[in-house]
C-alpha positions as CSV (number, residue, x, y, z in Angstrom):
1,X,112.8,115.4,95.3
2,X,110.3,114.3,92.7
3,X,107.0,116.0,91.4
4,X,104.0,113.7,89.8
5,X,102.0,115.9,87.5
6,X,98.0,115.4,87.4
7,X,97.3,113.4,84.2
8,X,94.9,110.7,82.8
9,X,97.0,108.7,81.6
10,X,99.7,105.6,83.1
11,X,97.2,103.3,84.5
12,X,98.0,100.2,84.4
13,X,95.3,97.1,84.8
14,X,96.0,95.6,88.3
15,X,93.0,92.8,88.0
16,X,89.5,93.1,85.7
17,X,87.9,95.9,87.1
18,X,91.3,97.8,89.2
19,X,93.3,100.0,87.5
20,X,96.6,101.6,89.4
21,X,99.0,104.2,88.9
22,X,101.8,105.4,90.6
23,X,101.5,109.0,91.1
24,X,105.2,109.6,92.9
25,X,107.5,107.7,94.8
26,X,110.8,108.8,97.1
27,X,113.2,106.7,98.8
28,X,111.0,105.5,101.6
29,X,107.4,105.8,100.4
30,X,105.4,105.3,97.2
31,X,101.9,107.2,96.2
32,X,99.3,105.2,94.5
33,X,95.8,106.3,92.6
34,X,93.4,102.8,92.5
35,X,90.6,103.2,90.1
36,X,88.0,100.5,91.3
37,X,84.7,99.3,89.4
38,X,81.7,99.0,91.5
39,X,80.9,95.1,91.5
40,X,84.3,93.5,91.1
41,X,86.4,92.5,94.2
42,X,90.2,92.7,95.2
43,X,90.7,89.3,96.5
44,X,92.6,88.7,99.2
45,X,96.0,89.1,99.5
46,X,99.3,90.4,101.4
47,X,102.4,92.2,100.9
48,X,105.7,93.0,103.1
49,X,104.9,97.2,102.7
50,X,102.6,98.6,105.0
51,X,99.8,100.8,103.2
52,X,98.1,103.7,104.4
53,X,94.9,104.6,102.5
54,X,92.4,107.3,101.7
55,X,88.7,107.1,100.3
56,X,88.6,110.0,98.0
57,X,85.0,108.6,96.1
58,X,82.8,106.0,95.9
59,X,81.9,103.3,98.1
60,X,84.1,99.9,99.8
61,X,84.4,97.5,102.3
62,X,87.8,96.7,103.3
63,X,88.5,93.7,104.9
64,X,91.6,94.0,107.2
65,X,92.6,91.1,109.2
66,X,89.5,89.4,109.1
67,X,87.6,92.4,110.1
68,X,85.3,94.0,107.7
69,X,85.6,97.9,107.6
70,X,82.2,99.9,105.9
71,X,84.5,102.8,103.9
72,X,83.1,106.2,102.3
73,X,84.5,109.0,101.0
74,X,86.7,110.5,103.1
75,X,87.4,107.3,105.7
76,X,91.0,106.6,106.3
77,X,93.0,103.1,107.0
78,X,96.5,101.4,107.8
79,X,97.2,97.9,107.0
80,X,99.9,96.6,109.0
81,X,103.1,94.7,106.7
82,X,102.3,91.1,106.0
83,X,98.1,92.0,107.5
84,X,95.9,90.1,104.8
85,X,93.3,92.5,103.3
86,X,90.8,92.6,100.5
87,X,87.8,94.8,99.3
88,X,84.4,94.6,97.9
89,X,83.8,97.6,96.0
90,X,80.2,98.6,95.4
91,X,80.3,101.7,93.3
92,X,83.0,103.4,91.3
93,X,85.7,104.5,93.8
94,X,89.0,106.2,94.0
95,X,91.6,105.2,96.7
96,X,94.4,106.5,97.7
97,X,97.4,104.5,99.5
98,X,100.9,104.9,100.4
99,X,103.4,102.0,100.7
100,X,106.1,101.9,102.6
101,X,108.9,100.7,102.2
102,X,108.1,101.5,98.5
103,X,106.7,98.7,96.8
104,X,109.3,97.8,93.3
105,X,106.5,95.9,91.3
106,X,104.9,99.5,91.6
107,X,107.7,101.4,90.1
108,X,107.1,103.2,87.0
């Protein structure tokens, strides 16, 4: 069993603009807080993990398989292992996502 504690610290600069932390992990599943800028952009990219995600504030579109996805707070999403998926983030936002299998390069 493991416990993450609420704190503002441990984020760790993904790309300019995206900040990441892991916020727990188990066996089988990792949690992730994203920090995103308004303006910047993830570029596109894929991993072997699926991802399940949560909108908890701001403003994205997610690109999923070539399909463009309008996200606000509160939206939900799955990316499918190996799917190729970006964002365009037009205010400050906060995702949510868990990977699984857990993704090492995550690890704290």
């Amino acid at each position: 069993m493991s416990v993450g504690k609420a704190s503002k610290e441990g984020y760790i600069k993904a790309i300019e603009g995206i900040e990441r932390k892991t916020l727990v992990h188990g066996v089988r599943t990792l949690l992730t807080e994203f920090k995103l800028e308004g303006g910047k952009t993830l570029p596109m990219h894929n991993h072997p993990q699926e991802q399940t995600g949560y909108l908890a504030a701001g403003h994205i579109a997610l690109t999923i398989g070539g399909v463009e996805h309008d996200i606000m707070p509160g939206d939900a999403w799955t990316i499918p292992a190996d799917v190729v998926h970006g964002a365009r983030i037009f205010e400050n936002s906060v995702a949510i996502e868990v990977f699984s299998p857990i993704r090492e390069d995550y690890l704290p």
